[in-house]
C-alpha positions as CSV (number, residue, x, y, z in Angstrom):
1,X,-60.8,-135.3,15.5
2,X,-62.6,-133.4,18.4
3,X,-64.9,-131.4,15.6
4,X,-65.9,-134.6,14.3
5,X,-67.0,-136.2,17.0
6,X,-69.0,-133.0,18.4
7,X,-70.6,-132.4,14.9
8,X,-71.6,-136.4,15.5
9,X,-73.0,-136.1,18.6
10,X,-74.9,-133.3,17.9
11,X,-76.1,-133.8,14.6
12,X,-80.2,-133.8,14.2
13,X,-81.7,-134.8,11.3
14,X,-84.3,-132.1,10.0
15,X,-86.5,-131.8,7.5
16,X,-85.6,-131.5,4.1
17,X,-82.3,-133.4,4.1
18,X,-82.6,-136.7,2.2
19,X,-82.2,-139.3,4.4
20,X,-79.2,-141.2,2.6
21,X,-77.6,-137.9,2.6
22,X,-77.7,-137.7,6.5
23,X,-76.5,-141.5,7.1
24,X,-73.8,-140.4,4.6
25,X,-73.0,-137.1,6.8
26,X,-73.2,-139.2,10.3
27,X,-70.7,-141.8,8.8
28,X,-68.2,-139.5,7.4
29,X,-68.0,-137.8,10.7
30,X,-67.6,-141.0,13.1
31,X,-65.1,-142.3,10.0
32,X,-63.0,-139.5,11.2
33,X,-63.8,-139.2,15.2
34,X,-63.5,-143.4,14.9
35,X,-60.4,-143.5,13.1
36,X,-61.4,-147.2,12.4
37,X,-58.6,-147.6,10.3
38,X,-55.8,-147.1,13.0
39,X,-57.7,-149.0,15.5
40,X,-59.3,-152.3,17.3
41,X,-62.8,-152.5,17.1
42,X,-62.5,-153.0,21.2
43,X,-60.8,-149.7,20.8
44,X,-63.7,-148.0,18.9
45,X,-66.0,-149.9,21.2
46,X,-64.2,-148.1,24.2
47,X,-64.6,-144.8,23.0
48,X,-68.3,-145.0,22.5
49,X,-68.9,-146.6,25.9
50,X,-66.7,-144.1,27.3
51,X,-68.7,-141.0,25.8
52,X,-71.8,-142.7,27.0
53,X,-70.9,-143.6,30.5
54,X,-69.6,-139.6,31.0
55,X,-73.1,-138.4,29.4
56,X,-74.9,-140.8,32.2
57,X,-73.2,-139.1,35.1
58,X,-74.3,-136.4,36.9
59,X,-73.1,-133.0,35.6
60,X,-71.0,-132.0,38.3
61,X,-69.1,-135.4,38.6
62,X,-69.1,-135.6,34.6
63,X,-67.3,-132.0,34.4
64,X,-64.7,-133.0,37.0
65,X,-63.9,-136.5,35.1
66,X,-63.8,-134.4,31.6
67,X,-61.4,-132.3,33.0
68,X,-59.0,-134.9,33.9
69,X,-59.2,-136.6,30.0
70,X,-60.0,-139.9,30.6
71,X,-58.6,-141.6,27.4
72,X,-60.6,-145.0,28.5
73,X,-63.2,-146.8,30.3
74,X,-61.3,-147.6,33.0
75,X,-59.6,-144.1,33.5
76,X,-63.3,-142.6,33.8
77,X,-64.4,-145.4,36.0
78,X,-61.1,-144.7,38.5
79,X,-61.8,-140.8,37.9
80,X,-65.3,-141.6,39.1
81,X,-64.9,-143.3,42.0
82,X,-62.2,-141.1,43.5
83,X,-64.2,-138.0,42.9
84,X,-67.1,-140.0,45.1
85,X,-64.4,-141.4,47.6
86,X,-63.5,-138.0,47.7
87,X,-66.3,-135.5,47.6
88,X,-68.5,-138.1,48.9
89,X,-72.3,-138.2,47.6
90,X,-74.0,-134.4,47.3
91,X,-77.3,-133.8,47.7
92,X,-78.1,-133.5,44.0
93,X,-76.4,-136.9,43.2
94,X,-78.7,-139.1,46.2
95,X,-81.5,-140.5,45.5
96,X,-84.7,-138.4,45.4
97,X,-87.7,-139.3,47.3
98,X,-91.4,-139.0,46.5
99,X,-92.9,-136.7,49.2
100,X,-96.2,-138.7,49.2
101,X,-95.1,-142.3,49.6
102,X,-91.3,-141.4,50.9
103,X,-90.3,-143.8,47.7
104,X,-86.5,-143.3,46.2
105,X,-87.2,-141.7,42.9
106,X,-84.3,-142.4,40.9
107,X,-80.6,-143.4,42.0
108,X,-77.3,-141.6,40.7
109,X,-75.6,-145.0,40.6
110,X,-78.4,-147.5,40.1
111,X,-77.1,-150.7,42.4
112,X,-74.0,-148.7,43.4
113,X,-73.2,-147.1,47.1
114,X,-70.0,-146.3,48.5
115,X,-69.5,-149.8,49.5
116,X,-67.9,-152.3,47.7
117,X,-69.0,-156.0,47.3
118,X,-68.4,-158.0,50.6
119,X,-67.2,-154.7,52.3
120,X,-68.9,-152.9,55.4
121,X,-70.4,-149.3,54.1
122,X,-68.6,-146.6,56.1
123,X,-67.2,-143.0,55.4
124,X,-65.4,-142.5,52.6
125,X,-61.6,-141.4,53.1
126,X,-61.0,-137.6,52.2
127,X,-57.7,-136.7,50.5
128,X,-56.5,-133.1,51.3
129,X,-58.5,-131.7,47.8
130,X,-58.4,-133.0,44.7
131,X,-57.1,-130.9,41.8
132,X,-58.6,-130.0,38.9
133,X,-56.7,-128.4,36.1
């Protein structure tokens, strides 16, 4: 199942290679990476979001989530936000600045700080270390 969804998500159509043919290839793979029948379609939907949402993150929090196998949204989203309770925001996950205007270039977490809705920002809490396996 893992080979099909890698060969899916890196599959590039080139030149040469009838289109049909392609869309054929692309279906066959998710068909098996899917596995739509012997699942939901909120299921299937889970898994795509989930591969997209840990492609959006940055690398070093993505590799520390993919360790732990999140097998849904929500299991990435609670992996998330203890490595960031945790580790707290690195340098190369805060926003950028342009050095001309001082403007925020871009933002990890677009909308998102440590604080939660109708809570005070503060420090996160530390565990001891988090374990990665």
């Amino acid at each position: 199942m893992e080979w099909y969804h890698q060969k899916f998500w890196a599959a590039r159509w080139m030149v040469g290679v009838w289109p049909r043919a392609y869309a054929q290839r692309l279906m066959d793979w998710a068909t098996h990476w899917l596995r739509p029948e012997t699942r939901t379609v909120g299921e299937m939907i889970d898994t795509l979001v989930l591969e997209q949402s840990l492609q959006s993150l940055p690398e070093n929090i993505c590799v520390w989530v993919r360790r732990h196998q999140p097998g849904t949204v929500e299991a990435a989203v609670r992996l998330t936000e203890e490595y960031i309770e945790a580790e707290g925001p690195r340098r190369e996950d805060r926003p950028r600045k342009d050095k001309k205007s001082g403007k925020r270039l871009a933002e990890p977490f677009p909308g998102k700080g440590l604080e939660r809705k109708g809570e005070p920002r503060r420090a996160p809490k530390r565990p001891a270390k988090l374990v990665c396996w």
